[in-house]
C-alpha positions as CSV (number, residue, x, y, z in Angstrom):
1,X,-15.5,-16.1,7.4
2,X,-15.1,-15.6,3.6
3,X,-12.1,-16.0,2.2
4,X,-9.9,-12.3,1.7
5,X,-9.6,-12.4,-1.6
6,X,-12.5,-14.7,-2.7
7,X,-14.2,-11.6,-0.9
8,X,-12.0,-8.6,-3.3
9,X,-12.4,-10.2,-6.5
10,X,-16.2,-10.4,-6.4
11,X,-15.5,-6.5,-5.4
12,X,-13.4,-5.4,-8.3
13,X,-14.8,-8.4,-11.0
14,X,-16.1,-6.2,-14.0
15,X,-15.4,-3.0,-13.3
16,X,-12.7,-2.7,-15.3
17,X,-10.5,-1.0,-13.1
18,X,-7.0,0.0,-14.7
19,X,-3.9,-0.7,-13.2
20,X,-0.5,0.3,-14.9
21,X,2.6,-2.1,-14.2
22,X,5.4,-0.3,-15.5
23,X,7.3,-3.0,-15.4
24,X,6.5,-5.2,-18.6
25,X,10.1,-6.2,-19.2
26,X,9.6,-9.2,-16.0
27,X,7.8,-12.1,-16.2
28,X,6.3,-12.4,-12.9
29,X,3.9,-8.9,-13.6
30,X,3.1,-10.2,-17.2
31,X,1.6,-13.7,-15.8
32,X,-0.2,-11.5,-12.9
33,X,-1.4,-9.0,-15.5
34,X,-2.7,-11.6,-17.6
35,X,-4.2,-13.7,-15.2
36,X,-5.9,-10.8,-13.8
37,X,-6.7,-10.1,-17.3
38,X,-7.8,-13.2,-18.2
39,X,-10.8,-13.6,-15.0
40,X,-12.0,-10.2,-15.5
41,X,-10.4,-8.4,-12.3
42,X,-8.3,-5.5,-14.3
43,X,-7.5,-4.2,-17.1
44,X,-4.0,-3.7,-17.2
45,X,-1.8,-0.9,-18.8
46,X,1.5,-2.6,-19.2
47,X,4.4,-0.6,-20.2
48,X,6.8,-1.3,-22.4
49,X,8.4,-1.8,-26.0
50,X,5.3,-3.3,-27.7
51,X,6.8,-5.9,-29.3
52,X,8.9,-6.8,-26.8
53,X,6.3,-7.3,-24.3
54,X,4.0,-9.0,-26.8
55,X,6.3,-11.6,-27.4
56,X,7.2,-12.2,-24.1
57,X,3.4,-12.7,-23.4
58,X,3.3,-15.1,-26.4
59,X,6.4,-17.4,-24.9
60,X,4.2,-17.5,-21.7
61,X,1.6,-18.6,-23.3
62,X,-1.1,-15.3,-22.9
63,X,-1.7,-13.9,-26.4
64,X,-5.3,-14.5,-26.5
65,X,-6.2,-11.6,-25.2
66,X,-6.3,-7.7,-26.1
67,X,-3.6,-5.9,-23.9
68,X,-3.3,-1.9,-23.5
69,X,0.8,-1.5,-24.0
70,X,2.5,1.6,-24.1
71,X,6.1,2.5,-24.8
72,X,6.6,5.7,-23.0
73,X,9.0,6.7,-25.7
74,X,6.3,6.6,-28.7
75,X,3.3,8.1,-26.6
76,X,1.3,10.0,-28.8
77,X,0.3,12.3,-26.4
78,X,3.8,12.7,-24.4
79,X,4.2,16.5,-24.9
80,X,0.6,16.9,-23.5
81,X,1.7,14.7,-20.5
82,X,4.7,16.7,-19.9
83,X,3.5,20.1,-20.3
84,X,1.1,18.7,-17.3
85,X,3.7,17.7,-15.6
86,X,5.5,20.8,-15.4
87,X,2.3,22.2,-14.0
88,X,1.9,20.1,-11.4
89,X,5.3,20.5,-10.1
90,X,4.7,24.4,-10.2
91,X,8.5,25.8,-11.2
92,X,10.6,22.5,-9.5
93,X,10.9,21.4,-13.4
94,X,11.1,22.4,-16.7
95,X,10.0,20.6,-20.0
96,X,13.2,19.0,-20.2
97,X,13.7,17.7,-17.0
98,X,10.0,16.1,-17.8
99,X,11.1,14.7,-21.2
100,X,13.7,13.1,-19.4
101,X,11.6,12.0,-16.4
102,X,8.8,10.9,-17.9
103,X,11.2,8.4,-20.0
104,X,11.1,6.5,-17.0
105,X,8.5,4.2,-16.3
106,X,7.4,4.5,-13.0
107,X,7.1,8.4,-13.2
108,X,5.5,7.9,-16.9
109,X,2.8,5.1,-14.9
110,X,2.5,7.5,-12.0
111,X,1.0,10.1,-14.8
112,X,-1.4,7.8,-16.2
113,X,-3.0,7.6,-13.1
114,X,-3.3,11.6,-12.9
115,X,-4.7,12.2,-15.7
116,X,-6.9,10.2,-15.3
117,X,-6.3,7.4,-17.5
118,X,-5.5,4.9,-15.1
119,X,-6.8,4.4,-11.7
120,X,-3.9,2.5,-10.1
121,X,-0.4,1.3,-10.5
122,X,1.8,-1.8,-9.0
123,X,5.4,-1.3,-9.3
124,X,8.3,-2.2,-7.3
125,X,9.2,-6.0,-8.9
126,X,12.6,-4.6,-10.1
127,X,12.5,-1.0,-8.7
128,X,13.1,0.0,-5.4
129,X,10.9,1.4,-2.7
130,X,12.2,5.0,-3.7
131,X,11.9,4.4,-7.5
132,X,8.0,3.7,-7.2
133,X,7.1,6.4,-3.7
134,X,8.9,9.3,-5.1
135,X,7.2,9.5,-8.5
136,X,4.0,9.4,-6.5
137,X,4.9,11.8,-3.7
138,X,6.0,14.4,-6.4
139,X,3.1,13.8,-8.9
140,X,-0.1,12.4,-7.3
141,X,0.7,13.7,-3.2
142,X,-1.0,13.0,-0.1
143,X,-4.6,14.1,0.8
144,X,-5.2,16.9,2.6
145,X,-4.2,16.7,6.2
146,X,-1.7,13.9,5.8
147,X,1.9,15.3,6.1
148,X,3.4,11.9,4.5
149,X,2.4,8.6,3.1
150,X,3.0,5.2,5.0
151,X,3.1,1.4,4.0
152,X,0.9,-1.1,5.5
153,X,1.2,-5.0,5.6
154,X,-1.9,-7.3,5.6
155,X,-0.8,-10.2,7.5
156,X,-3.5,-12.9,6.3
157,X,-3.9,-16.4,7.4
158,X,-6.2,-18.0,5.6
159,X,-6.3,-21.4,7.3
160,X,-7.4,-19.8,10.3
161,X,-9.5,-17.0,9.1
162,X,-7.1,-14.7,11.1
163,X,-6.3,-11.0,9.1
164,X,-4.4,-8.1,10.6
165,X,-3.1,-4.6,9.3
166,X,0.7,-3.7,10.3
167,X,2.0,-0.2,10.1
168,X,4.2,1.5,9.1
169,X,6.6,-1.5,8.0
170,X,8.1,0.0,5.3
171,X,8.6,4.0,4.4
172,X,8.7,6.0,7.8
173,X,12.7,5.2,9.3
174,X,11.2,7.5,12.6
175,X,8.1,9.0,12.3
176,X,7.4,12.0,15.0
177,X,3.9,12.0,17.5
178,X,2.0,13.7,14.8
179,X,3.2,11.4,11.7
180,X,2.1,8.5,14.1
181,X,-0.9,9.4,15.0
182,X,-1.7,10.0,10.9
183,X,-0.1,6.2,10.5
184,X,-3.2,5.0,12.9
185,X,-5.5,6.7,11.5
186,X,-4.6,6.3,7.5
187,X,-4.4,2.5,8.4
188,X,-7.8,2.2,10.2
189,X,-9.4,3.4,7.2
190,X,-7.4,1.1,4.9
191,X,-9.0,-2.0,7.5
192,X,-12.0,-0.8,5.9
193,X,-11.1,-2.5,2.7
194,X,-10.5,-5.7,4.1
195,X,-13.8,-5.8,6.3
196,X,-11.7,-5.2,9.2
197,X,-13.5,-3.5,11.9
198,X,-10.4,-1.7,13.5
199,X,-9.3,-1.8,17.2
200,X,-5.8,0.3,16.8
201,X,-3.1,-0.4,18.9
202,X,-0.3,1.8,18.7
203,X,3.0,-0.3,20.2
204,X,5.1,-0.1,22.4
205,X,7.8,-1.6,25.2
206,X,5.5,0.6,28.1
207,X,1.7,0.0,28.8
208,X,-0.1,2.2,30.0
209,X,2.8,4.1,31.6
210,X,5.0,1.0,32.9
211,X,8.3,2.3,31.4
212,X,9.8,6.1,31.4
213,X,11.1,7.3,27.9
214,X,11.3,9.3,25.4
215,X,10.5,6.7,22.7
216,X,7.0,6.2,25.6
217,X,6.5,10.0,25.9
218,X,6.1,9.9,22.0
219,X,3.7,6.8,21.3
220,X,1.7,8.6,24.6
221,X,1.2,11.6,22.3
222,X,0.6,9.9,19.1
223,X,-2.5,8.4,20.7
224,X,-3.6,11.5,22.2
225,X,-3.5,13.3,18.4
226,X,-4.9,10.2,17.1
227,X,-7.6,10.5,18.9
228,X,-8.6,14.2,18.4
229,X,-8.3,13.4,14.8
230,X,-10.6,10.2,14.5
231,X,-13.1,9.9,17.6
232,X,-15.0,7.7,16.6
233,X,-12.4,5.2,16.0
234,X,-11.1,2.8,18.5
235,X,-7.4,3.9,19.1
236,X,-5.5,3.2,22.3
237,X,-2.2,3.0,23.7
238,X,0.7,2.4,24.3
239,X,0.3,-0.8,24.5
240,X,2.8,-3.7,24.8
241,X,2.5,-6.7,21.9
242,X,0.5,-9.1,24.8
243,X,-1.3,-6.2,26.2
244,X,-3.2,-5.6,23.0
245,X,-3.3,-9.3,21.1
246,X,-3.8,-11.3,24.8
247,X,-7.4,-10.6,26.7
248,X,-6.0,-12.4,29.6
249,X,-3.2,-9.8,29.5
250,X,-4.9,-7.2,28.6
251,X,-7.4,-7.7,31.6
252,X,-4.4,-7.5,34.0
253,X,-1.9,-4.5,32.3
254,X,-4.8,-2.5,30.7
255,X,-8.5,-3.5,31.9
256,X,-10.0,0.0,30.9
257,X,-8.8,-0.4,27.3
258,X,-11.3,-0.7,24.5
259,X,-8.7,-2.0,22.2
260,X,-6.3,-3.6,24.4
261,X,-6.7,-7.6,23.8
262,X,-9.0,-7.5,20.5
263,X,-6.3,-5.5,18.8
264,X,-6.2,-6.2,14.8
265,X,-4.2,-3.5,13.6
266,X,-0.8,-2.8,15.2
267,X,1.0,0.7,14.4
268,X,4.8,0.5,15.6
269,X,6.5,3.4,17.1
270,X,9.2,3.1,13.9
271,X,10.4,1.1,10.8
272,X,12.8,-0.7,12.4
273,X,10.6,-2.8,15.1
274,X,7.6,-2.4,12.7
275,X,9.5,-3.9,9.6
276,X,10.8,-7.0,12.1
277,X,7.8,-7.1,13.5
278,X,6.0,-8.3,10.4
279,X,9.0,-10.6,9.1
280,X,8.6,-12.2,12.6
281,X,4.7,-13.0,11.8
282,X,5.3,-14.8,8.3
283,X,8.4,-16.4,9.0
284,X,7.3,-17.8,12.6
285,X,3.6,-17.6,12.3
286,X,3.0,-18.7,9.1
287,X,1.1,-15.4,8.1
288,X,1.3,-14.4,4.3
289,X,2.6,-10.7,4.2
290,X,1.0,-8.7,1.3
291,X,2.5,-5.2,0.4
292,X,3.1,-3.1,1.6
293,X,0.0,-1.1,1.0
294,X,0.7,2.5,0.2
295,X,-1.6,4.8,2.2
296,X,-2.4,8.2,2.3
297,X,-2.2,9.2,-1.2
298,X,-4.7,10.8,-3.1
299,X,-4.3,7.3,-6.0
300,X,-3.0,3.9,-4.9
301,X,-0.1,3.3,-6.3
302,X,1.9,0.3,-4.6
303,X,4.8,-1.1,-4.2
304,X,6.5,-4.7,-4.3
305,X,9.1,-6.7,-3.0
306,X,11.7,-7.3,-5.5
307,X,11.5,-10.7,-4.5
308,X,7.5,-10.9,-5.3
309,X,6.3,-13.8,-7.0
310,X,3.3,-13.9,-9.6
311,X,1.1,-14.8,-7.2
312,X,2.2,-11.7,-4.6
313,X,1.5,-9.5,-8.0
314,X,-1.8,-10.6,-8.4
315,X,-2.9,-10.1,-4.9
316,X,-1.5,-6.7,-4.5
317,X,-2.9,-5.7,-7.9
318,X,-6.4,-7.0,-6.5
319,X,-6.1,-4.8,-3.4
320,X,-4.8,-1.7,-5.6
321,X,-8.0,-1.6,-7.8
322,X,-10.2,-2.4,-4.6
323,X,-8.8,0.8,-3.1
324,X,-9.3,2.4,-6.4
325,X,-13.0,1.6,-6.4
326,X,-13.6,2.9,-2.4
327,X,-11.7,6.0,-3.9
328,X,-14.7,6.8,-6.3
């Protein structure tokens, strides 16, 4: 098998994808925007006080190149953005609340991408979850049908060619039957970017009916909707860890499943066992955990860790302007 990202940089290579990282005051997105820069991936929109970020790319060493920077507060067209932004939020703010808003980066970035003049943005290495989801939630909103966005973790192996899709690890504390069975079915068209061909296994302690609960009763549901809403996709559940990752397992608790043992992406029944979940495969597994993967929006906009290195930037920056392209 190809290597992942060998794989989405021949996808994204010249096609001058745009990404905005709002955050052009840390050092860690400047080497990631100028490497990306650099081998032709993206062009990046940084965003910040020009001269501020320019000589911060020049102590790094990256001033042979032409960067796009923008300082929100001298945007030549700001009272155009803001006038749109009062449209889109439709009476929830006036043009003052949007001059002050759109001082900030993340919801000045998040604009870009509406109007059109960016396709993408990566945010999140000193701003919170919150600080980079809610700009997008209130701005560029989920699709149609999708009551709420979710955050996916690829969990990629390189050394063994192994590459799975965990959901939702990140935004969701509880998610209801419904909200589940969107999670499976938003994150079975995000394998699609990874050239995963996706078995979904929605998670649980119960297979197949072993255990009586509420917490059962509800992944039991989320499969049913989940189903209804994408046929033709393999979905199934629940399913204990073993039941779906094990065929020997699988054979014994579940032998009618057509997911249960050639699972490769996992949806837990909430954040809490979803976001251990995923810690527990890079820590003890040895899996490298990129995202999470914001899904369900109508523009990819993702978030970091705020413990992200360069590298981590880079990668999520490559997957960003891959789902860019499927988006067109």
């Amino acid at each position: 098998m190809r290597s992942l990202f060998g794989t989405l940089r021949e996808k994204v290579a010249s096609n001058y994808v745009k990404i905005v990282f709002p955050e052009g005051n840390d050092d860690r997105v400047l080497r990631a925007a100028a490497r990306l820069k650099f081998e032709g991936l993206i062009d990046p929109v940084i965003l910040g006080e020009y001269d501020e970020v320019h000589d911060s790319l020049a102590r790094l060493g990256f001033v042979d190149q032409d960067y796009t920077i923008i300082n929100p507060n001298d945007y030549a067209y700001f009272e155009k953005m803001k006038e749109a932004f009062v449209e889109i939020r439709k009476g929830k703010a006036t043009l003052e609340d949007a001059d002050r808003l759109l001082r900030d980066v993340n919801y000045f970035g998040v604009m870009l991408v509406k109007m059109g003049l960016a396709d993408g943005m990566v945010s999140g290495a000193i701003h919170s979850t919150a600080d980079t989801v809610r700009p997008a939630l209130q701005i560029i909103k989920t699709k149609p049908g999708i009551s709420r966005t979710s955050g996916v973790f690829l969990m990629n192996r390189e050394s063994t060619n192994h590459r799975f899709l965990f959901a939702d690890c990140a935004i969701n504390i509880d998610p209801n039957a419904q909200e589940l069975a969107e999670i499976a079915v938003n994150t079975a068209e995000t394998a699609a970017i990874f050239g995963i061909d996706p078995k979904v296994a929605l998670l649980s302690f119960s297979t197949k009916g072993s255990a009586k609960a509420p917490q059962v009763d509800k992944v039991q549901e989320a499969v049913r909707l989940a189903k209804e809403i994408a046929p033709d996709v393999a979905i199934d559940g629940e399913l204990q860890f073993d039941a779906a990752f094990v065929a020997e397992t699988a054979a014994i608790k579940a032998p009618d499943s057509p997911v249960a043992g050639q699972a490769n992406v996992f949806v837990f029944p909430d954040l809490q066992s979803g976001n251990i979940g995923y810690k527990i495969a890079q820590r003890l597994g040895m899996f490298e955990a990129i995202g999470p993967v914001l899904q369900g929006l109508n523009a990819p906009v993702n978030d970091l860790s705020r413990g992200s290195s360069a590298e981590d930037i880079y990668k999520l920056s490559i997957i960003t302007a891959a789902q860019a392209l499927d988006r067109h």
